[in-house]
C-alpha positions as CSV (number, residue, x, y, z in Angstrom):
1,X,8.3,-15.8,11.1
2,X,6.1,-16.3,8.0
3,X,7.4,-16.3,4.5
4,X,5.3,-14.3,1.9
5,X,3.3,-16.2,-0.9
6,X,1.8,-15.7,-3.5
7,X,-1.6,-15.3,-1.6
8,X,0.0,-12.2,0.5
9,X,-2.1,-9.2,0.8
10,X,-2.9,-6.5,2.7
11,X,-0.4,-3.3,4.1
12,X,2.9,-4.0,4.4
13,X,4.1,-0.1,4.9
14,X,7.5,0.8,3.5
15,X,9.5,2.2,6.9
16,X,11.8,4.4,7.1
17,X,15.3,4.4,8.8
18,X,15.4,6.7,11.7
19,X,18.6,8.6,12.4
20,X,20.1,11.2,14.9
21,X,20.6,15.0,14.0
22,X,24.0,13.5,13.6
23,X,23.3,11.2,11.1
24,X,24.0,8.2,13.1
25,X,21.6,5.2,13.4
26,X,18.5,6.0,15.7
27,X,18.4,2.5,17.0
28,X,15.6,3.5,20.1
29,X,13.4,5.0,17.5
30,X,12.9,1.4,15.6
31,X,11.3,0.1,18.2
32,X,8.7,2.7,18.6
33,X,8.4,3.0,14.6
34,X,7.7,-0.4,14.5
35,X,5.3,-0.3,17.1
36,X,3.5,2.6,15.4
37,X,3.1,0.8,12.1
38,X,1.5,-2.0,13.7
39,X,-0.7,0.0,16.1
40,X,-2.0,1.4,12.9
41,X,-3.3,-1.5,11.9
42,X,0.1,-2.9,9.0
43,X,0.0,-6.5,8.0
44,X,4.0,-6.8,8.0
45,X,6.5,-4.0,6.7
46,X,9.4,-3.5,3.9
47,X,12.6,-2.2,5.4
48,X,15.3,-0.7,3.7
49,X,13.4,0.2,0.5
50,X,14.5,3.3,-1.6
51,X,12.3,5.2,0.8
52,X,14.0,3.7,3.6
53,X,17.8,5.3,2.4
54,X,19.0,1.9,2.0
55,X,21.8,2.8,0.2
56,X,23.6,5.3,3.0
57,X,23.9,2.4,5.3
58,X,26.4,0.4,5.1
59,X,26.1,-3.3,5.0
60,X,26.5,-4.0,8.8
61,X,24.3,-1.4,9.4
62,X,21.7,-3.0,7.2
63,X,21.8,-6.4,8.7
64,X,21.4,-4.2,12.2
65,X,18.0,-2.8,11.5
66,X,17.0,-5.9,9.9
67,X,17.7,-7.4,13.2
68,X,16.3,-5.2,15.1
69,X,12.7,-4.5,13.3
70,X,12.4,-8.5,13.2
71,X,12.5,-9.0,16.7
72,X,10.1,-6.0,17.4
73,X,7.9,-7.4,14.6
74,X,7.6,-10.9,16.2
75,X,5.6,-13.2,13.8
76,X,4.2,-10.1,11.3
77,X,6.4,-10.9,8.6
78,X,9.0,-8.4,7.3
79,X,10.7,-8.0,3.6
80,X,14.0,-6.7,3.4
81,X,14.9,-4.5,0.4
82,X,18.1,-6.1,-1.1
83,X,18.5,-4.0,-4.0
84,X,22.1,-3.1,-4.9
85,X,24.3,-2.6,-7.9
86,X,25.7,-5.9,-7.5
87,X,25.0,-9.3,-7.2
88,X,27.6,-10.1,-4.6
89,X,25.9,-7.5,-2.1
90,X,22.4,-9.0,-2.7
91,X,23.1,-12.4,-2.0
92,X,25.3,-11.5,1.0
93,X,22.4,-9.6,2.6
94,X,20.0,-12.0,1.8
95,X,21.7,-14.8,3.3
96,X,21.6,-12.6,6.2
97,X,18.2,-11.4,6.5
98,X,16.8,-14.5,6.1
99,X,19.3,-16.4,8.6
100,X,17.9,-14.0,11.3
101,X,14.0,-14.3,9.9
102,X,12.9,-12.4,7.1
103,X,9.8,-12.8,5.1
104,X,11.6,-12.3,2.2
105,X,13.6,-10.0,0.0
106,X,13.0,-7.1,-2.9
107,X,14.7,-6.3,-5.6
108,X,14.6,-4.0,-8.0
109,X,16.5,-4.2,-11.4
110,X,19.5,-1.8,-11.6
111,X,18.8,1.4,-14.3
112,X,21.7,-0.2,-16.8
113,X,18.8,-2.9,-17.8
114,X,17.6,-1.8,-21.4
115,X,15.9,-4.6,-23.2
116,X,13.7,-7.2,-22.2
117,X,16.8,-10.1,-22.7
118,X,18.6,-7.9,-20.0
119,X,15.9,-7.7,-17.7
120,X,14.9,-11.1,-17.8
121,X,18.4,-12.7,-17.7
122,X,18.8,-10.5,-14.6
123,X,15.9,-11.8,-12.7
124,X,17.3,-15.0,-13.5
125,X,20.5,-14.8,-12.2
126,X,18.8,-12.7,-8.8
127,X,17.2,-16.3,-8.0
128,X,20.4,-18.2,-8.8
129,X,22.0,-15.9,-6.4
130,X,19.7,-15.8,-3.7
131,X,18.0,-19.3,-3.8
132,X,15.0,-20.5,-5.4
133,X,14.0,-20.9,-1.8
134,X,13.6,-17.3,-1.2
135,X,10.9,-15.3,-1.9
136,X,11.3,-12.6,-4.0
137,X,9.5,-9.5,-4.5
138,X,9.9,-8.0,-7.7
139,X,10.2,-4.2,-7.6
140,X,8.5,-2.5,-10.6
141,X,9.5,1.4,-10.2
142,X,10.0,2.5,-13.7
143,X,10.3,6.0,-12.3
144,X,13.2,5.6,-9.7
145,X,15.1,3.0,-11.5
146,X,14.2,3.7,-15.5
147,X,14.1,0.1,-16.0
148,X,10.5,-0.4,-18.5
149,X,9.1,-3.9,-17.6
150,X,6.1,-4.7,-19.9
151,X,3.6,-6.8,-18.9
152,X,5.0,-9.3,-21.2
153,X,8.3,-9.4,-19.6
154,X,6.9,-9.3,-16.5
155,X,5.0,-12.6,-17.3
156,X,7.8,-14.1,-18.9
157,X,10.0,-13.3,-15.5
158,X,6.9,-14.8,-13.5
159,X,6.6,-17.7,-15.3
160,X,9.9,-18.6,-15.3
161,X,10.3,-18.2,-11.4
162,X,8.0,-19.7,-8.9
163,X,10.1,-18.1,-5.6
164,X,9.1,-14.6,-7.5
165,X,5.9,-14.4,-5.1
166,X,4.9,-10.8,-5.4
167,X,5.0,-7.9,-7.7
168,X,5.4,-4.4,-6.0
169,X,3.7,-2.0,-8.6
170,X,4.8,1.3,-9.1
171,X,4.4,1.9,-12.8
172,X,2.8,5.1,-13.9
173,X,0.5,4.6,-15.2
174,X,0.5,1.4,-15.1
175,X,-3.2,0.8,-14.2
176,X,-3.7,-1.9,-17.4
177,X,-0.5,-3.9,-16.1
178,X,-2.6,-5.1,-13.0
179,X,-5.2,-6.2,-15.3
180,X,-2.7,-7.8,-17.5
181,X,-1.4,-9.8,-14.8
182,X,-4.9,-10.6,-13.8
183,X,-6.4,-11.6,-17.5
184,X,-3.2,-13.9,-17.3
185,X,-4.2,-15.7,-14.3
186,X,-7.3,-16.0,-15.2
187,X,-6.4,-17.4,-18.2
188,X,-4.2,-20.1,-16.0
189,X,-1.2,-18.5,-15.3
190,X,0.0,-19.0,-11.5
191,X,-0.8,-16.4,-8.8
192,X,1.2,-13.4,-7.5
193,X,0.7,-11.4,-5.3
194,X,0.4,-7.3,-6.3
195,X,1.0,-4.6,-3.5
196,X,1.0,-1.5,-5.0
197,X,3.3,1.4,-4.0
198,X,3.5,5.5,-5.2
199,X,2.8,6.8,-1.7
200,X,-0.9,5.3,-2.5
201,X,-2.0,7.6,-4.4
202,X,-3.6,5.4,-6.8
203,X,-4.5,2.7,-4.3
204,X,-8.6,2.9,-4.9
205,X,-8.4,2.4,-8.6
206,X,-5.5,-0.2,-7.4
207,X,-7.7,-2.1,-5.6
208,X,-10.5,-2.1,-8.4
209,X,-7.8,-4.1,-10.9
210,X,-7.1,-6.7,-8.2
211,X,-4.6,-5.6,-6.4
212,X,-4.0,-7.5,-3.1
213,X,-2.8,-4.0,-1.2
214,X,-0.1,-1.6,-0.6
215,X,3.1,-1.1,0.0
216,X,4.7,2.1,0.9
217,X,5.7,4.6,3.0
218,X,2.6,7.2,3.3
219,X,2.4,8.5,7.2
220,X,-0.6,7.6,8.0
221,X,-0.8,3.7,7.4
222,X,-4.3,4.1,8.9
223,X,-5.5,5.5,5.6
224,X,-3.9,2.4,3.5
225,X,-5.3,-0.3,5.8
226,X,-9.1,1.2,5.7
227,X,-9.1,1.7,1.7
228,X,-7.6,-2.0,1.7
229,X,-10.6,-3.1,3.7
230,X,-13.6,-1.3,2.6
231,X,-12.0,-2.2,-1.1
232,X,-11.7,-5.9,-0.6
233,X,-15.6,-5.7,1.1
234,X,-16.7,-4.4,-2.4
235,X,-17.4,-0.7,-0.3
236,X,-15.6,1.7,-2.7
237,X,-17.2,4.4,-2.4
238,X,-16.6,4.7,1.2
239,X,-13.1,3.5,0.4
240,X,-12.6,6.6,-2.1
241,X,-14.1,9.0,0.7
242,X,-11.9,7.9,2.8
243,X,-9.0,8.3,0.4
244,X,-9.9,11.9,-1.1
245,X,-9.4,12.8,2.8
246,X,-5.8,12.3,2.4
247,X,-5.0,13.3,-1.0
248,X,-4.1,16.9,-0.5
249,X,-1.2,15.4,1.6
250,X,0.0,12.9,-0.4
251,X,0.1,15.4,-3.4
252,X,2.0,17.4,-1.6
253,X,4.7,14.3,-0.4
254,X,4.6,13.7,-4.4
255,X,7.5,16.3,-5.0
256,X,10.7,14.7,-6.3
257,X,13.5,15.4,-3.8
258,X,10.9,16.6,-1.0
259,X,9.4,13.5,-0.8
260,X,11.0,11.7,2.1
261,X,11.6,15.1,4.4
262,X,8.0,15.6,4.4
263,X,7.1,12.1,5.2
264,X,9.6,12.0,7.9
265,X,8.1,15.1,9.4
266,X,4.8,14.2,9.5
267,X,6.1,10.3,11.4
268,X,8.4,12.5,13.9
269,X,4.8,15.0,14.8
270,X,3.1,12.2,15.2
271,X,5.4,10.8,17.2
272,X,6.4,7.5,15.2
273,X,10.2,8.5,15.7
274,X,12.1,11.1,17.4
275,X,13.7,13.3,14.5
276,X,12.8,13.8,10.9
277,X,16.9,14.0,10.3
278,X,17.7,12.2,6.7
279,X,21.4,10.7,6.1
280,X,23.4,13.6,4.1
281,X,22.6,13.7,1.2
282,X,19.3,14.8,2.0
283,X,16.5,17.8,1.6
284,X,15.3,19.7,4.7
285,X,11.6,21.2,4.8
286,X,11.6,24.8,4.6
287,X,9.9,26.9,7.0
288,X,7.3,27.9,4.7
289,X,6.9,23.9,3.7
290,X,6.3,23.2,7.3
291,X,3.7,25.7,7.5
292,X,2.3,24.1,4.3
293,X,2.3,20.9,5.7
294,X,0.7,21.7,9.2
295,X,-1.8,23.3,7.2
296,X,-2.9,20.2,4.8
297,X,-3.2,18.0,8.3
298,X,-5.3,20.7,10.0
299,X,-7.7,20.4,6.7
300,X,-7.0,16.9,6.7
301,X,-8.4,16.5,10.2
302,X,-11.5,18.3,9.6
303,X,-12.4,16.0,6.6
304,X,-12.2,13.3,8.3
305,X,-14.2,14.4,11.5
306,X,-16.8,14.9,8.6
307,X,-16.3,11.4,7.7
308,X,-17.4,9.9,11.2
């Protein structure tokens, strides 16, 4: 399987991790999840992310999914999400994931990081953990984690790294950081990659500062992989049409703490896996927020008959 680079782009959707109404591992629905992604046109995929409820599995079940997706992947490439409060954990998994054929690994810096010292000495010592063979995504989610990375750290971190390959950017806003990083390269700094997270909801003005794609967990992948496209073929208004289409929806999936039951209700109608069941802890969708969210995709689905 192919490693990411630094030349990576397109959609490489954040899955999540199917489980039964009993909160056991839904190891048949992988298969068809993965399938699903791909039929909708991914470039690779990002397993056990924060979306993904990486950190209710345990470690063996980790390296199981991992196993899984990979094989069902074949050569699209696949990141594993490594994140965890320790370095121990993130190097055992890694050495794991990418024994059995990962793309490569994310990591996102744990919410004690408070000054730029910390943040870059952590970095550091994730590539002396995991190898300076293995390539690293750098996870930049100020609002999950609280960790602020400024565009100077982050190019401090960047330059000091070469196996840091990609930058998955979810600052908000953080619209000027991808033209920092760009101004930088252009200036001769070396290359990363930028795929850009936050459900897409700022993917068309994403793509606009030179952002190479997306990566996250939004339930229709189609929508990601078309904006991508017409973006990158310099057809943004189309791209934006396309986009406005889905907004009401991904709005909605915006709400803190109803984020995930919503997308994994919409993956379970449309058949990507078999239940929309979280791990406890977890929110459950309301009867009145399913009818809510029946009703966006009906309008949905009328705007984008329009479209064609």
């Amino acid at each position: 399987m192919p490693l990411i680079t630094s030349d990576s782009q397109g959609v490489f959707v954040i899955a999540v991790t199917p489980f039964n109404e009993n909160g056991s591992l839904d190891t048949n629905s992988i298969d068809r999840m993965v399938d699903f992604y791909y039929e909708k046109g991914a470039d690779g995929l990002t397993i056990l992310g924060m979306m993904g409820e990486a950190p209710k599995l345990t470690q063996a079940e980790s390296i199981e999914v991992a196993r899984q997706t990979l094989k069902r992947s074949g050569s699209r490439p696949v990141v594993v999400g490594v994140s965890a409060p320790g370095l121990a954990a993130i190097g055992e998994l890694t050495k794991a994931v990418m024994d059995i054929g990962a793309a490569g690994v994310m990591v996102a810096p744990p919410s004690l990081l408070r000054t730029d010292d910390q943040i870059i000495g952590y970095y550091r010592n994730v590539v002396e953990t995991v190898g300076s063979d293995v390539p690293v995504v750098l996870q930049d989610f100020p609002l999950s984690t609280g960790v602020q990375i400024s565009s100077k750290t982050l190019g401090a971190i960047i330059e000091a790294h070469p196996s840091i390959v990609m930058v998955k950017h979810e600052d908000w806003p953080g619209l000027q950081k991808i033209t920092d990083l760009r101004e930088a390269e252009a200036k001769g700094r070396r290359r990363v990659s930028i795929l850009c997270g936050n459900a897409g909801i700022f993917l068309p003005e994403e793509m606009q500062r030179g952002a190479d794609g997306a990566m996250t967990g939004f339930p229709y992948p189609e929508m990601m992989v078309d904006v991508c496209r017409l973006s990158r073929d310099g057809r943004y208004e189309e791209a934006q049409d396309v986009f406005d289409a889905y907004l009401p929806l991904m709005r909605y999936e915006q709400q803190p703490g109803l984020g995930l039951a919503v997308r994994k209700y919409v993956l379970a109608k449309r058949g990507a896996i078999a239940s929309a069941a979280q791990r406890r802890p977890g929110m459950a969708l309301s009867a009145q927020a399913v009818a809510e969210v029946e009703k966006l995709i009906e309008r949905q689905e009328r705007k984008l008959e329009a479209l064609t």
